[in-house]
N, C-alpha and C positions, 0 to 999 in steps of 0.2 A: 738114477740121480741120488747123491747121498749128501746128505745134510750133517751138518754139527748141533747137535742139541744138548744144552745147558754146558755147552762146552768142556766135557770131562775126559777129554782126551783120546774120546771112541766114538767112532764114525757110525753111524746108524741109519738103512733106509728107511723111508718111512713103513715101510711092511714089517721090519726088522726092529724098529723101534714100540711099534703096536702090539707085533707078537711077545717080545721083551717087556713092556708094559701088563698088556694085558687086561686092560682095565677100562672102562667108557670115561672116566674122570683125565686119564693119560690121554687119550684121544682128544679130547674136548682141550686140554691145555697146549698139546704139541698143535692145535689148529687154529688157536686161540692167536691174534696179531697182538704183539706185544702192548699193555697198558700203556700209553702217553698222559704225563702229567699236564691235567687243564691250567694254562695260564690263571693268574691271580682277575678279579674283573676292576679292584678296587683303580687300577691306574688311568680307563678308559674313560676318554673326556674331554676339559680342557683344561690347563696350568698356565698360569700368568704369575711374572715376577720378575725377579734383578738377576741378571745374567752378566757380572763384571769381570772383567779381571783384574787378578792381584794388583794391586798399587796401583789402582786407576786414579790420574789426578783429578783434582778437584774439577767440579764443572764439566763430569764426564758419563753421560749416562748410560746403559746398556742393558736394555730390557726383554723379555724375550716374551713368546706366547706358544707355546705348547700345547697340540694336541692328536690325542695317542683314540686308534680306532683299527679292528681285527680287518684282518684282510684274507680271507679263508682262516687258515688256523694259525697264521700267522699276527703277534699285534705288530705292528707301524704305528712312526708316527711322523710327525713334518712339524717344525718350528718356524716362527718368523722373530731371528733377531732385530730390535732397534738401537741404533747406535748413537747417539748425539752429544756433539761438544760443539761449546761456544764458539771455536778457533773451526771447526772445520764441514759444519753443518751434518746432515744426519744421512744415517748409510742403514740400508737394510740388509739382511742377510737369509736366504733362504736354506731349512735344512730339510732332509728326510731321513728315516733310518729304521732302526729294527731294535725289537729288546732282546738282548745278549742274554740276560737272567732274571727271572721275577722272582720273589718269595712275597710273603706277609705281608715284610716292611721295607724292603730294598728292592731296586731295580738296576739292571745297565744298558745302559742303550749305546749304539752304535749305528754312525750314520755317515753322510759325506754333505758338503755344501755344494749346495746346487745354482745358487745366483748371488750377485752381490751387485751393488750401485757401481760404488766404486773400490770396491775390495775384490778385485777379477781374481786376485792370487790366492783368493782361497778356495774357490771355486772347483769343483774336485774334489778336495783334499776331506781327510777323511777329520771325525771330531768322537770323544768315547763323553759317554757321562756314569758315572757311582752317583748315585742318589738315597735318599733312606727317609722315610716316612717322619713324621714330629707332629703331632697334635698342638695344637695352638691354645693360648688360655683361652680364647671364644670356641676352644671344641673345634676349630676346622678342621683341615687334613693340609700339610705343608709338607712339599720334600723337599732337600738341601742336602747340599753335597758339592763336588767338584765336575768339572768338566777339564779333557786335554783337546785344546782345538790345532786348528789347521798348523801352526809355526809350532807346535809340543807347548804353547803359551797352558798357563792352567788356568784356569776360570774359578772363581765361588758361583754356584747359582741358590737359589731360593724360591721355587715356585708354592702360590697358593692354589687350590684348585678348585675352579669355578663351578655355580652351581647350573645344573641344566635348565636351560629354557625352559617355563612353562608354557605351553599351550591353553588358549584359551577359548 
């Protein structure tokens, strides 16, 4: 069997790559499974806040509740949006999804809607969010940023992030 290693253009068994080595420190690398970078933990939780979209008229609310938890080495999360206006009473919306990229102070997540009252058509369809970290003047932790849902509509969101139950 021949392998590519550090991909330089030259095919190497692993017998051939050892004896070309030469060394217990080569061995120990070419056996080595590649490092994976640990997700950030700071996002793990729950985030509550305004989920609207652009030019929402007056009298139109759109709330959402987020919360992000590892699933093997994988994080997830699942959303429930609340939706309510005067004119046409109040619609729920269920999400789930996956984060796309963590750093520091950004995230992306990627998901699809899973239920809706009476919004069946979105149901499926897929929604992205950019987010990015904001310290609040009481010291919280806030992300905001945009979402693109189910019709390419774009969203502002602004979630705070709740602190954990204490036990008592």
């Amino acid at each position: 069997m021949k392998e590519y290693v550090n991909n330089p253009g030259r095919e190497f068994s692993r017998r051939g790559f050892l004896k070309t080595a030469g060394t217990a420190a080569a061995a120990m690398l070419y056996a080595a499974p590649p490092a994976q970078a640990q997700e950030p933990n700071w996002i793990l939780g729950v985030w509550e806040g305004a989920h609207a979209p652009r030019g929402a008229s007056l009298g139109y609310e759109d709330s959402a509740r987020f919360e992000f938890f590892r699933n093997g080495d994988i994080t997830s999360w699942k959303a429930t949006r609340k939706m309510s206006s005067s004119g046409s009473g109040t619609d729920y919306l269920e999400i789930s999804g996956r984060i796309l990229k963590i750093s520091k102070s950004s995230v992306e997540l990627t998901g699809k809607y899973e239920l809706g009252s009476t919004i069946l058509a979105a149901v499926g369809k897929e929604v992205r969010y950019s987010l990015k970290q904001e310290m609040q003047d009481d010291d919280s932790l806030a992300l905001s940023g945009t979402a693109i849902g189910a019709n390419n509509v774009s969203f502002s969101v602004k979630l705070h992030k709740k602190p954990p139950l204490r036990k008592e």
